[in-house]
N, C-alpha and C positions, 0 to 999 in steps of 0.2 A: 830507715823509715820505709812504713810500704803501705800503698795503696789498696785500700779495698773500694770495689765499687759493689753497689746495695741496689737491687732495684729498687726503684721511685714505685713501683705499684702500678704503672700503664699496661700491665701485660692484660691478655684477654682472661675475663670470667668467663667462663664452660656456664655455670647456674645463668648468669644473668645474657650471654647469647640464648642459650637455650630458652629461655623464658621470652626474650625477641624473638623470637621464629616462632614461638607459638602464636604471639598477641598478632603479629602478620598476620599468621595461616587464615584466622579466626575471621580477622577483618577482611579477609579476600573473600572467606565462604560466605559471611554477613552480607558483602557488598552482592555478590552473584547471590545470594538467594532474595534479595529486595531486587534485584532487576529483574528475575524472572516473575518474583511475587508480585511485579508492579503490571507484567502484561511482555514484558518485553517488545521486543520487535514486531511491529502488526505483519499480518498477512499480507503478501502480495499475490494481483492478477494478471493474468493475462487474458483482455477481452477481443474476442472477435467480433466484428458487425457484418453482418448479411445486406448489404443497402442494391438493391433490385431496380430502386430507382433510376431514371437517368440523368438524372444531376447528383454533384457530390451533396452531402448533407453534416453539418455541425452535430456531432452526438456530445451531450451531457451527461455524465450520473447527476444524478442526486441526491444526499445523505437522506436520510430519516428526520435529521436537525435541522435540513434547510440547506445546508452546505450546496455548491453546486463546483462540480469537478469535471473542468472542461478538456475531454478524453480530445480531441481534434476534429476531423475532416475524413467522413468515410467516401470512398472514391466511388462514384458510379458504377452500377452492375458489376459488384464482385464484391470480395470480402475484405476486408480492413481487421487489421489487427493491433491492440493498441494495449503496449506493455507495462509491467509494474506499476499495476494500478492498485492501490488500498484497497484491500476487503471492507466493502462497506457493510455487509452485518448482513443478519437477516433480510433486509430488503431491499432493494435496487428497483431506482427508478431512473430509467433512460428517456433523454427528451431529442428530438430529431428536429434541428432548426435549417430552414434556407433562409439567404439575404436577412440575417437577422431575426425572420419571426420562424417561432414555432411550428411547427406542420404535426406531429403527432409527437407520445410520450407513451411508455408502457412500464409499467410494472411487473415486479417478478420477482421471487421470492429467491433468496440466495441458493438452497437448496433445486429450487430449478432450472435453474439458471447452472449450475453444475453440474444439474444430470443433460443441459445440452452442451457441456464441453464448451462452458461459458462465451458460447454465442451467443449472438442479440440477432434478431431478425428483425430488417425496418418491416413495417406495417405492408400489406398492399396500397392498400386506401393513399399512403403517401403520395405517389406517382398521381393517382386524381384528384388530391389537394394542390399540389402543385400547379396540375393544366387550368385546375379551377382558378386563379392565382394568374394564371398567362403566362406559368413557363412552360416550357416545352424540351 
């Protein structure tokens, strides 16, 4: 008497891998072209601030929508630098706070703001808001 053994049939189909490698492929390129189609990844900044004043001072962006993005503390007479911050679109609006209240805000169009190597310069008038105010 003698043994035969039959394959059962588990070996691999060649047709049906291949036809899995393609339905992958497909949905990888599907998935990466809806992430880029979606916007992908926003832009990042890096903002400098010019604060001349002689107290440190609170800077703010400010979205277009209302949003407000609190960048920190630019330091007394020199520049401050303050990183990966959101491209906020066409316009940027910077508000300059001491103790809490506001002392001046400016506006600036993203484009201009780029061609000055995305500095901000506080205001002069800042430093005479302030003394007005009693600090010194």
């Amino acid at each position: 008497m003698s043994v035969r053994v039959r394959p059962n049939g588990a070996g691999t189909d060649r047709t049906v891998l291949a036809v899995t490698a393609l339905a992958v492929a497909v949905t990888a390129a599907g998935v990466l072209w809806l992430a880029l189609a979606a916007g992908g990844r926003p832009d990042y900044r890096t903002i400098t601030v010019d604060n001349q004043a002689g107290l440190p001072l609170q800077v703010d962006a400010v979205a277009p929508d209302g949003g407000r993005l609190g960048l920190g503390q630019a330091g007394p007479r020199g520049l401050t630098a303050f990183h990966e911050l959101p491209d906020l679109g066409r316009t940027w609006r910077f508000t300059f706070s001491y103790g809490g209240q506001e002392v001046a805000g400016e506006i600036v169009s993203g484009q201009e703001l780029a061609g000055r190597r995305w500095t901000v310069q506080v205001p002069p008038t800042v430093t005479m808001e302030l003394e007005r105010h009693g600090y010194r």
